[in-house]
C-alpha positions in Angstrom: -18.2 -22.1 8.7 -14.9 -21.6 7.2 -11.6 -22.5 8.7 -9.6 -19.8 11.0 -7.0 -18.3 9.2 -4.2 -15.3 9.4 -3.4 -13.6 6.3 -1.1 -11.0 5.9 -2.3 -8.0 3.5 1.1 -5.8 2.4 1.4 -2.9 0.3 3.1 0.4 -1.5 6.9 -1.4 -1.2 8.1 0.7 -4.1 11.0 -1.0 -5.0 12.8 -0.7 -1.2 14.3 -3.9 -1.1 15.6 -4.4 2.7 11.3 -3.2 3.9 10.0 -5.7 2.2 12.6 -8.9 3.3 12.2 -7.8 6.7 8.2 -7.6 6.3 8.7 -11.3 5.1 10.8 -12.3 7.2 8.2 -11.0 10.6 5.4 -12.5 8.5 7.2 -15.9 8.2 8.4 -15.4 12.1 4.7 -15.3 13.0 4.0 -18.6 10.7 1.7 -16.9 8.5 1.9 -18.3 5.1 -0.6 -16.7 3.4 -0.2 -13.6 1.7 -2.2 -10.6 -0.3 -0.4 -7.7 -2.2 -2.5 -4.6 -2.8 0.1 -3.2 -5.1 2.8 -0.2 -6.1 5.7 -3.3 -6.1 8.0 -0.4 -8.2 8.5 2.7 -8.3 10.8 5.3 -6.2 13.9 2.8 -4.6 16.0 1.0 -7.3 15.2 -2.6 -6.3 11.9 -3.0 -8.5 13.4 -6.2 -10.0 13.9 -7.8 -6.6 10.8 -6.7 -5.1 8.9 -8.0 -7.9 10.1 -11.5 -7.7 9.7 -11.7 -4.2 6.3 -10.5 -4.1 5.1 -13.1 -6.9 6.9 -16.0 -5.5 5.8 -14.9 -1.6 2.1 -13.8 -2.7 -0.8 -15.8 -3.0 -2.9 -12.5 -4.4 -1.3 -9.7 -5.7 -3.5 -6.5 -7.1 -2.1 -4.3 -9.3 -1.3 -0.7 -8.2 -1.0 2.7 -10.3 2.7 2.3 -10.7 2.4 -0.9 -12.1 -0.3 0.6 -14.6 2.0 3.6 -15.0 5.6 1.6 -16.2 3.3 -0.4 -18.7 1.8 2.7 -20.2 3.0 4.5 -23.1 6.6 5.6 -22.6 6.8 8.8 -22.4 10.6 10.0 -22.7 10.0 13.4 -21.4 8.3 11.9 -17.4 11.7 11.4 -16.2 9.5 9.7 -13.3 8.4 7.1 -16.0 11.8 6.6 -18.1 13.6 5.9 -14.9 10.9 2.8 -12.9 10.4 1.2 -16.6 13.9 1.0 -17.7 14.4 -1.0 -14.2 12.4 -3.8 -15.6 12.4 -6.2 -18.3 9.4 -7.6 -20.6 8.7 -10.4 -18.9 8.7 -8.8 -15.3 6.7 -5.4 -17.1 4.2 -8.5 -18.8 3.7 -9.9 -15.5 2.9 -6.7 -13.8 0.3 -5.8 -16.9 -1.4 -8.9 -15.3 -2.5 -8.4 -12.4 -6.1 -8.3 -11.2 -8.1 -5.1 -10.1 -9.0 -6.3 -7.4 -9.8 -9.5 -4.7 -13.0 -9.6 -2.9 -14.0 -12.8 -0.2 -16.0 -13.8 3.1 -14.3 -14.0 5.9 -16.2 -14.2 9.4 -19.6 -13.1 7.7 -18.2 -10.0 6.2 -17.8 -9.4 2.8 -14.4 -7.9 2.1 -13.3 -6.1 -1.0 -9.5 -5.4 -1.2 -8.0 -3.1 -4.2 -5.1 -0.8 -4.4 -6.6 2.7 -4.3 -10.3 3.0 -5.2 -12.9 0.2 -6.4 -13.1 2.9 -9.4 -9.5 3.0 -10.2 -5.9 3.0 -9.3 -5.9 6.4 -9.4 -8.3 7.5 -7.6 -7.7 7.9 -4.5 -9.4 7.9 -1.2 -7.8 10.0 1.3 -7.1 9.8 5.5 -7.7 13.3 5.1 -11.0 13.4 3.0 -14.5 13.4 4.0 -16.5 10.5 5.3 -19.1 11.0 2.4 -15.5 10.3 0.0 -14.7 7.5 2.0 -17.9 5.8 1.6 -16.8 5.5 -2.3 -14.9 2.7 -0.8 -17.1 0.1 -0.7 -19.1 0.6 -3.2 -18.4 -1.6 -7.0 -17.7 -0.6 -10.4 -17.3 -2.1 -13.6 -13.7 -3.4 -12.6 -14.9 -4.9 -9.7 -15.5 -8.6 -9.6 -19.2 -8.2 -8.1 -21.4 -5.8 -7.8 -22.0 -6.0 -4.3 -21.7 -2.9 -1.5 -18.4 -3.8 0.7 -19.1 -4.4 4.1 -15.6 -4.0 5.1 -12.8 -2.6 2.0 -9.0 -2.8 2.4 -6.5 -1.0 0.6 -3.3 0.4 0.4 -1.9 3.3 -2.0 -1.9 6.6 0.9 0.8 4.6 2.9 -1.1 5.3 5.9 -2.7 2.5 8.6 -6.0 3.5 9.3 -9.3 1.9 10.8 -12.7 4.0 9.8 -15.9 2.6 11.1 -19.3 4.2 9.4 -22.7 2.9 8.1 -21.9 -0.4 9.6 -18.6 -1.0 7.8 -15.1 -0.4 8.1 -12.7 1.0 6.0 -8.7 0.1 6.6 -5.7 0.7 4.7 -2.7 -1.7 5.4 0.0 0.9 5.3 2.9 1.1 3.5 6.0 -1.6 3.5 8.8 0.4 1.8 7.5 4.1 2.2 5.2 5.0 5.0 4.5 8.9 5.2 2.2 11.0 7.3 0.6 14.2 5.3 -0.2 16.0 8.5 2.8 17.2 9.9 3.1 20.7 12.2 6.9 21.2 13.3 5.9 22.1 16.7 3.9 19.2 17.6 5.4 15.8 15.5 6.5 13.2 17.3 9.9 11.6 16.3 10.3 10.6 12.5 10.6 6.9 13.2 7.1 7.0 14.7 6.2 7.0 11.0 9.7 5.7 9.2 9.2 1.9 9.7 8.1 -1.2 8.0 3.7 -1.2 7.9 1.3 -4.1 6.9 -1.8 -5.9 8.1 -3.1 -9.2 9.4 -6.7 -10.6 9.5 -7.2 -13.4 11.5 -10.9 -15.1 11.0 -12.8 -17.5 9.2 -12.3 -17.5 5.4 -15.0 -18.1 3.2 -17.8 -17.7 6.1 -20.9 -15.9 4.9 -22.6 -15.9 8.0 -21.5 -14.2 11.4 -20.3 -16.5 14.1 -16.4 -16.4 14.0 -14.0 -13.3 15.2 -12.5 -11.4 13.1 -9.2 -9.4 14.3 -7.4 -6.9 12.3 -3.7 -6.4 13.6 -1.5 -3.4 12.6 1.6 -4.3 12.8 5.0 -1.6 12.2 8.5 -3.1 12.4 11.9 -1.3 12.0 14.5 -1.9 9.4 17.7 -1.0 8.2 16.8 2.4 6.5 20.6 3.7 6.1 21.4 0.1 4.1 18.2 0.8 1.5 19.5 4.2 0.9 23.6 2.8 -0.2 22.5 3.5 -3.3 20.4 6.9 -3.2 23.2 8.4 -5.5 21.1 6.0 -8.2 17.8 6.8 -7.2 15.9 9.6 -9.5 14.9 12.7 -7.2 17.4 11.4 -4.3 16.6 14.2 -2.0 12.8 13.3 -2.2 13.3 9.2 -2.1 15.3 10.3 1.1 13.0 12.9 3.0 10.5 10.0 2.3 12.2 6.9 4.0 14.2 8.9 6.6 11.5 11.8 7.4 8.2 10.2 6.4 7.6 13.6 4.8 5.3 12.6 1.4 7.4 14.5 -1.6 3.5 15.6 -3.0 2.5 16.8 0.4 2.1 20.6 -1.1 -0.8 19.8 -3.1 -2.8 18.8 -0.5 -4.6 21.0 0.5 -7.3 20.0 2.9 -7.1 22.6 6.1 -4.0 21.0 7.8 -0.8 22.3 8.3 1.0 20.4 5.6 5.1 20.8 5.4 6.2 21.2 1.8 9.4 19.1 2.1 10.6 21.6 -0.8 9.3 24.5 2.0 9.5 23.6 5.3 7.1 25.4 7.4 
């Protein structure tokens, strides 16, 4: 039986510098030192630089995310989107990023976990909060960029920026939240709570014991949210490309791609309010 560990699993910080020191800074309150990264360092904020550092000198796994894919594609000078999260990096930082793993799979407690940014079948394809079950079940099963080809008995991953705990087929599904840019897709005017419900700091812990293949240990999953100092990320919004979306994001938890969504809910268009 393996030894009883925490591990703190944190994702989706696009570049907001003051989430993710104050993620580390709870995780290293709590005397966790181990932790996973399932990806989307950069992109959106203007500290991908930073962030980047600190997730490779903090992280003892790091998967790679779509916007880590996206600012080593191709540059394409017309996707002002693209221009503006490469140009914040260097080679060396943008060769680093280029990599990253797919994805990390181990045993913990008996179970066989498989954690990846968005999909086992790719980085951009992604499983939603709001899809079907028979979609989510997509999640544990492997591809060709997975390291085995085993079924998942329990897949973590990040990329939606929303916590969630699925349980179907005898597995569970879980997404760690985001660090630097939770949202919530279903939003209805008349019946939200209050924004900071949603506008805080998100990540995961698993406690149990690593590298057991048979049952016998616990295994606890702990969602943890913590405020920060939203007003201090946003000094410098004035250099942030689509300002007025960064900011309905970090201070509204409103999802600027919300409007294509389109899954029976009653879905604000930040651009539209309903």
């Amino acid at each position: 039986m393996g030894d009883v560990e925490r591990i703190a699993v944190i994702s989706d910080i696009h570049g907001n510098l003051e989430a993710l020191t104050t993620c580390l800074a709870d995780i290293r309150r709590r005397g966790i030192t181990r932790i996973f990264c399932l990806g989307d360092i950069v992109g959106k904020g203007i500290h991908a630089k930073e962030c980047v550092d600190l997730v490779l000198e903090n992280c003892e796994v790091v998967v790679t995310g779509n916007l880590e894919v996206f600012v080593n594609e191709p540059t394409n000078p017309n996707d002002e989107r693209q221009v503006f999260f490469t140009s914040q990096l260097d080679k060396e930082r943008l060769d680093k990023l280029a990599a990253l793993d797919f994805c990390y799979e181990m045993y913990i407690s008996g179970s066989f976990v498989r954690m990846f940014h968005a999909s086992p079948h790719g980085v951009r394809d992604r499983i939603s909060e709001i899809g079907r079950q028979g979609d989510m079940l997509r999640a544990f099963l492997p591809s060709d960029k997975t390291i085995s080809r085993k079924n998942a008995d329990i897949a973590i991953y990040g990329d939606i920026h929303v916590q969630l705990m699925r349980k179907f087929h005898n597995k569970t599904l879980i997404n760690c939240g985001s660090v630097g840019c939770a949202t919530d897709v279903i939003r209805d005017e008349n019946f939200d709570s209050d924004d900071m419900e949603t506008t805080q700091v998100f990540y995961l812990i698993i406690e149990g014991a690593v590298g057991a293949t048979e049952y016998g240990a616990p295994l606890e999953f702990n969602f943890v949210r913590i405020p920060y100092d939203i007003d201090k990320e946003l000094e410098g919004l004035d250099r942030i490309i689509e300002p007025e979306s960064y900011y309905n994001e970090l201070k509204k938890g409103q999802y600027r791609d919300a409007h294509r969504l389109k899954d029976g809910y009653n879905i604000t268009d930040q651009n539209n309010p309903a």
